[in-house]
C-alpha atoms as one frame of an Amber mdcrd trajectory, in Angstrom:
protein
   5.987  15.038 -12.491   1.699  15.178 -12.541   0.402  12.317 -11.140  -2.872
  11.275 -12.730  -5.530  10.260  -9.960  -8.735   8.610 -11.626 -11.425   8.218
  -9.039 -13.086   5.046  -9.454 -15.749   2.628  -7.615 -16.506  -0.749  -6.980
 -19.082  -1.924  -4.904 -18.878  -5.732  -3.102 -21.071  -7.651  -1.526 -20.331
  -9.191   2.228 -22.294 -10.750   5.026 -25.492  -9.082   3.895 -23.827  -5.757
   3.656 -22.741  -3.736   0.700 -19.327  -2.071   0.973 -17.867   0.581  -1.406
 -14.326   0.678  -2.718 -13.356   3.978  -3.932 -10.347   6.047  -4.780  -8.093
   8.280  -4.713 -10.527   9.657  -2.283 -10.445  13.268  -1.339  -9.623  14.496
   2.417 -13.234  15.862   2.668 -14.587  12.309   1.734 -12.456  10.941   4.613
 -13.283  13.605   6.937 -16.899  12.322   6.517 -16.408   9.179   7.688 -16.420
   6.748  11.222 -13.044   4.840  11.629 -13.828   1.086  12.412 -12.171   0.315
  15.894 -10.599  -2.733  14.590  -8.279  -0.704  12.383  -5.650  -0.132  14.941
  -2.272  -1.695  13.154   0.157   0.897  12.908  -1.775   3.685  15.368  -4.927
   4.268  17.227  -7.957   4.635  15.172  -8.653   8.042  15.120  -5.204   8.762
  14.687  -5.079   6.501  11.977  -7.930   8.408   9.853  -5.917  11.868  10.196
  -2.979  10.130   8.889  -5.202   9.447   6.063  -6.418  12.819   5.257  -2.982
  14.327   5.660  -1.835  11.333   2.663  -5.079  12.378   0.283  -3.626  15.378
   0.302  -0.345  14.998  -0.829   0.397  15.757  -4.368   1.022  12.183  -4.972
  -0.786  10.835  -2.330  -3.406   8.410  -2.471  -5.977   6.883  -0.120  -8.409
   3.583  -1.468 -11.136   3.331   0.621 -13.273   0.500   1.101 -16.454   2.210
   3.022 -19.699   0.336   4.775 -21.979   2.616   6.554 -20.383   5.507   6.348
 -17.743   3.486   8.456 -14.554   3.461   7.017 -13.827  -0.906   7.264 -10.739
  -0.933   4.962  -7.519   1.381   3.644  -4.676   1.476   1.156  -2.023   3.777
   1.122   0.048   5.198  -1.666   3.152   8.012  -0.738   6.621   8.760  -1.588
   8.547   7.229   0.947   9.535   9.052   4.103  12.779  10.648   3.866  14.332
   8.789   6.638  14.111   5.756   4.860  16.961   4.721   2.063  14.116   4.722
  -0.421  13.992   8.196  -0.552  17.315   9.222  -1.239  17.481   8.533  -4.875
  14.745  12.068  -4.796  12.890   9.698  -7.705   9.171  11.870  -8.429   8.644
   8.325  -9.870   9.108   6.321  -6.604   5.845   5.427  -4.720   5.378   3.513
  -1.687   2.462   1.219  -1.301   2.536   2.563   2.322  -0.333   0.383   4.164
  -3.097  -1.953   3.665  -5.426  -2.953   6.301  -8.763  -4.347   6.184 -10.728
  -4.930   9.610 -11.083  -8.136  11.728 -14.640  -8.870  10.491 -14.428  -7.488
   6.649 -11.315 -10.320   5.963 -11.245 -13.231   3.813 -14.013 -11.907   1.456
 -11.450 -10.586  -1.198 -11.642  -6.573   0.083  -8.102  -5.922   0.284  -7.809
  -7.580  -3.559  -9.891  -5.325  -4.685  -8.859  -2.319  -3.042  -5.536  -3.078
  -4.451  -7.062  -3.460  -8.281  -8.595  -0.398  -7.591  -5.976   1.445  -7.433
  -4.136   0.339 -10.390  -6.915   0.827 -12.531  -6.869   2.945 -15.991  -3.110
   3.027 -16.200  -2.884   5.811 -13.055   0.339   4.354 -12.225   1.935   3.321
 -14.974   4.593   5.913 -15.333   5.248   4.946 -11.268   7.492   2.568  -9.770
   5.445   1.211  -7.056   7.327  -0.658  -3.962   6.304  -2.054  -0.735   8.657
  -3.013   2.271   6.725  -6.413   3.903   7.902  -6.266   7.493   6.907  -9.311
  10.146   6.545  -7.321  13.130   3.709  -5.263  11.164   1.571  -7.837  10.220
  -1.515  -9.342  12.547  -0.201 -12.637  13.354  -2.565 -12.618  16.242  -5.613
 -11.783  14.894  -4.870 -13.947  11.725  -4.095 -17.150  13.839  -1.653 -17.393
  11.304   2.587 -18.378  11.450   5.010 -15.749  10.125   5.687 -17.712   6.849
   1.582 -18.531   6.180   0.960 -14.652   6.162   4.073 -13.550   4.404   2.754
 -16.310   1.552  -0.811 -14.600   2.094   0.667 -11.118   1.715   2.798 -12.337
  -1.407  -0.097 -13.361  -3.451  -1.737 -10.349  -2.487   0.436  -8.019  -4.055
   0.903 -10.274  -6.874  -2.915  -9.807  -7.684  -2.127  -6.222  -8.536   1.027
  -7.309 -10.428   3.958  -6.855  -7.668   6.646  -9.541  -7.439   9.513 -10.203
  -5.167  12.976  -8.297  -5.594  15.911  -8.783  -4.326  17.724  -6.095  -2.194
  20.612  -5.472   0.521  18.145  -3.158   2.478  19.303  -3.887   5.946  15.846
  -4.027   7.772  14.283  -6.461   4.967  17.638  -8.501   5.221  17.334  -8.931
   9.178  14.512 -11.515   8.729  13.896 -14.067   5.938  10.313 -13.164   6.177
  10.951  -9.593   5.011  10.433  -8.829   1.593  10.436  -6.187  -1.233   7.938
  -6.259  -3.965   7.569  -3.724  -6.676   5.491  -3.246  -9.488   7.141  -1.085
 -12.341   5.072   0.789 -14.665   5.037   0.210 -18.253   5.772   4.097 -18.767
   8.643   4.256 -16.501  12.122   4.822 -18.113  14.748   3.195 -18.087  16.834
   5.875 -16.089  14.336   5.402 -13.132  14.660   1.882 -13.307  18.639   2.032
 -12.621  18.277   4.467 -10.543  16.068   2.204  -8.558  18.215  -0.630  -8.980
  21.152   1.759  -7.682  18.839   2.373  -3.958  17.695  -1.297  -3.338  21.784
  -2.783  -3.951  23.056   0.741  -1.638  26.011  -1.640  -0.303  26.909  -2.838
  -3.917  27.659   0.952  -5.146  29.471   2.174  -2.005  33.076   0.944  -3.094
């Protein structure tokens, strides 16, 4: 399966600064770039930012990056999913995760991770993709936010919705072990109707074991 990656850019104004949203980005764009400190949810920064270059340059991989600077303030991910999880053992070429989005401390609330998300989306790049993402509490800032576990699964829900993911149901046992888990997918308008049962078959494993 190709998958098509359109480069495209947006440029926002915040706080007197002008930030740049642009992808699929290429690992020498990334390599270019300063890490903001702040960006330190799933691994240390600089650590982060190699995970990023390693995704840009997967086949299928894609990295939105929202860029003030030459400092690297904001990120979305795009991957198949890892093969440990149950989402990869359908082997779907169709099947992308929405791996990560993250937008540092001082760059929130001004629409950034919105747009990244639109971004990504845009010129019908993914509409022969199923695109999922696995919401998890225990990744999300509650901290920093100052928000409850059910305000930022809300703010995350309406996030994803801007892009055109909704809520669906599944017997995954990780999303199942907290209310505030959630799957949301967004299933392009190219994708066939095998790949949709197919997916249907991986998020209900328990109802197809018997």
């Amino acid at each position: 399966m190709e998958h098509c990656k359109i480069p495209v850019t947006h440029t926002l104004m915040q706080n007197n600064s002008l930030i740049t949203v642009s992808g699929p980005v290429s690992s020498t764009f990334l390599h270019n770039l300063t890490i903001h400190p702040d960006l330190d949810a799933f691994r240390k920064p600089h650590e982060q930012l190699e995970a990023l270059i390693e995704i840009s340059e997967l086949s299928e991989g894609r990295v939105i990056a929202a860029v003030c600077d030459q400092i690297l303030v904001g990120y979305v991910t795009f991957h198949y999913p890892d093969e440990l999880e149950l989402w990869s053992q359908a082997n779907m070429p169709d099947l992308v995760e929405l791996g990560a989005i993250e937008v540092a401390d001082s760059y929130r609330g001004g629409g950034l991770g919105r747009l990244m998300l639109a971004a990504a989306f845009e010129r019908e790049q993914l509409e022969n993709c199923i695109v999922f993402t696995t919401e998890y509490y225990w990744h999300w800032d509650l901290k920093g936010s100052g928000l409850d576990v059910w305000a930022y699964r809300n703010m995350m829900e309406k996030l994803m919705k801007s892009a055109g993911m909704v809520w669906y149901a599944t017997d995954d046992p990780e999303i199942c072990s907290h209310p505030a888990n959630c799957l949301m997918v967004r299933i392009g308008s190219r994708v066939p109707l095998s790949s949709q049962e197919t997916f249907d078959r991986v998020r209900f494993r328990q109802r197809f074991m018997y």
